[in-house]
C-alpha positions in Angstrom: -23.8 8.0 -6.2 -20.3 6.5 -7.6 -17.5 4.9 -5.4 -15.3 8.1 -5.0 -18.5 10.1 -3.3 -17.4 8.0 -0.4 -13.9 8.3 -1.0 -12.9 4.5 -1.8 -10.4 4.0 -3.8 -10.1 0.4 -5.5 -6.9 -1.3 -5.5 -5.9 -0.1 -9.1 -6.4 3.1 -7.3 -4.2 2.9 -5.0 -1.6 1.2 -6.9 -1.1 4.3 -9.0 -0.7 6.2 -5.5 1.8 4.4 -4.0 3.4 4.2 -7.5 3.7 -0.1 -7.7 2.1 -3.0 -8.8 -1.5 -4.1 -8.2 -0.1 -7.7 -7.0 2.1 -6.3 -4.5 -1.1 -3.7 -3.1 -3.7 -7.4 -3.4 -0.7 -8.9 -1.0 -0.5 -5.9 1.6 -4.0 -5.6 1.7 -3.9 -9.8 2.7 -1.2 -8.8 5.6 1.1 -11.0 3.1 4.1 -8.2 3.1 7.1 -8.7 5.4 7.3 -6.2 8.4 4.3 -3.8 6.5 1.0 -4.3 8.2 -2.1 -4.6 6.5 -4.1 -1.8 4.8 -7.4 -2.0 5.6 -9.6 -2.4 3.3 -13.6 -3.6 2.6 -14.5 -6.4 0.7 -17.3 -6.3 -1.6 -17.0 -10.2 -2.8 -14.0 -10.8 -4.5 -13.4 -7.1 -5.2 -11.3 -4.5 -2.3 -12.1 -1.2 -1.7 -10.2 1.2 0.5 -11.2 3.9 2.3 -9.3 7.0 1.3 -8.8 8.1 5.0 -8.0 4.8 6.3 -5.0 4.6 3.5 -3.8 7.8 4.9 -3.9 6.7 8.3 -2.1 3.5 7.2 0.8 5.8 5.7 1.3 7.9 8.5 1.3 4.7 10.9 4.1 2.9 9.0 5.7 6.5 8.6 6.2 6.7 12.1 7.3 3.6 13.0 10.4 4.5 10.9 11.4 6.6 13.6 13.2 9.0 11.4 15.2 6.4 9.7 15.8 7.0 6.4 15.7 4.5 3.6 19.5 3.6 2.6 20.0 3.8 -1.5 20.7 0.1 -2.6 24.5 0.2 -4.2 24.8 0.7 -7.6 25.3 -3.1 -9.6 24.1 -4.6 -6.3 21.2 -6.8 -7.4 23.3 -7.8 -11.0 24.6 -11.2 -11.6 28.2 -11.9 -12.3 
Protein backbone atom coordinates (compact mmCIF):
# COMPACT_ATOMS: atom_id res chain seq x y z
CA UNK A 1 0.00 0.00 0.00
CA UNK A 2 1.98 3.32 -1.32
CA UNK A 3 1.06 7.02 -0.33
CA UNK A 4 -1.21 7.78 -3.51
CA UNK A 5 -3.64 4.56 -2.54
CA UNK A 6 -4.85 7.19 -0.07
CA UNK A 7 -4.58 9.94 -2.25
CA UNK A 8 -1.76 12.09 -0.42
CA UNK A 9 0.15 13.98 -2.25
CA UNK A 10 3.59 15.32 -0.72
CA UNK A 11 4.52 18.71 -1.03
CA UNK A 12 6.69 18.25 -4.25
CA UNK A 13 3.42 16.93 -5.35
CA UNK A 14 1.61 19.60 -5.04
CA UNK A 15 4.08 22.01 -6.06
CA UNK A 16 4.05 20.73 -9.57
CA UNK A 17 0.13 21.17 -9.36
CA UNK A 18 -0.14 24.53 -8.47
CA UNK A 19 2.80 25.07 -10.91
CA UNK A 20 5.43 27.06 -8.02
CA UNK A 21 8.07 26.50 -5.85
CA UNK A 22 8.20 23.92 -2.99
CA UNK A 23 9.29 26.85 -0.47
CA UNK A 24 6.43 28.93 -1.28
CA UNK A 25 3.82 25.39 -0.86
CA UNK A 26 6.26 24.54 2.83
CA UNK A 27 5.10 28.45 3.76
CA UNK A 28 1.22 28.03 2.81
CA UNK A 29 1.04 24.93 4.32
CA UNK A 30 2.65 26.88 7.80
CA UNK A 31 -0.37 29.64 7.34
CA UNK A 32 2.93 31.85 6.46
CA UNK A 33 1.26 33.41 3.01
CA UNK A 34 -0.36 36.91 3.16
CA UNK A 35 -4.26 36.81 2.81
CA UNK A 36 -4.09 32.72 1.56
CA UNK A 37 -5.11 30.47 4.43
CA UNK A 38 -3.49 27.39 5.16
CA UNK A 39 -3.68 24.17 3.29
CA UNK A 40 -4.20 21.53 5.37
CA UNK A 41 -1.99 19.08 5.49
CA UNK A 42 -0.69 15.95 7.95
CA UNK A 43 2.54 15.68 9.37
CA UNK A 44 4.38 12.66 9.50
CA UNK A 45 7.57 14.13 11.49
CA UNK A 46 9.28 16.58 9.57
CA UNK A 47 7.72 15.42 6.41
CA UNK A 48 3.83 17.01 4.99
CA UNK A 49 1.43 15.11 3.29
CA UNK A 50 -1.81 16.40 1.84
CA UNK A 51 -4.80 14.91 1.30
CA UNK A 52 -5.79 15.06 -2.34
CA UNK A 53 -9.43 16.09 -1.50
CA UNK A 54 -8.59 18.43 1.23
CA UNK A 55 -6.22 20.39 -1.54
CA UNK A 56 -9.25 20.62 -3.66
CA UNK A 57 -11.39 21.77 -1.13
CA UNK A 58 -8.70 24.35 -0.22
CA UNK A 59 -8.88 25.62 -3.99
CA UNK A 60 -12.36 25.92 -4.29
CA UNK A 61 -12.47 27.91 -0.79
CA UNK A 62 -9.90 30.52 -1.80
CA UNK A 63 -11.74 30.39 -5.40
CA UNK A 64 -14.67 31.68 -3.94
CA UNK A 65 -13.64 34.17 -1.83
CA UNK A 66 -12.55 35.95 -4.98
CA UNK A 67 -15.96 36.74 -5.57
CA UNK A 68 -15.53 36.74 -9.29
CA UNK A 69 -12.75 39.09 -9.21
CA UNK A 70 -10.39 38.52 -11.63
CA UNK A 71 -6.68 38.67 -11.22
CA UNK A 72 -5.37 42.14 -12.99
CA UNK A 73 -2.20 41.40 -15.42
CA UNK A 74 0.88 43.21 -13.66
CA UNK A 75 2.06 46.13 -16.38
CA UNK A 76 4.53 45.24 -18.68
CA UNK A 77 8.33 46.75 -17.22
CA UNK A 78 6.50 47.12 -13.85
CA UNK A 79 8.77 45.15 -11.44
CA UNK A 80 12.20 46.51 -13.58
CA UNK A 81 14.65 48.78 -12.09
CA UNK A 82 15.55 52.03 -13.67
Amino acid sequence: MGVNDFGLLTIKDVALMLRCSEAHICKAVAGRVRGCPPIPSISLGRRKLIRRQSLIAWLEANEKTLGGATMARPERGAGKRA
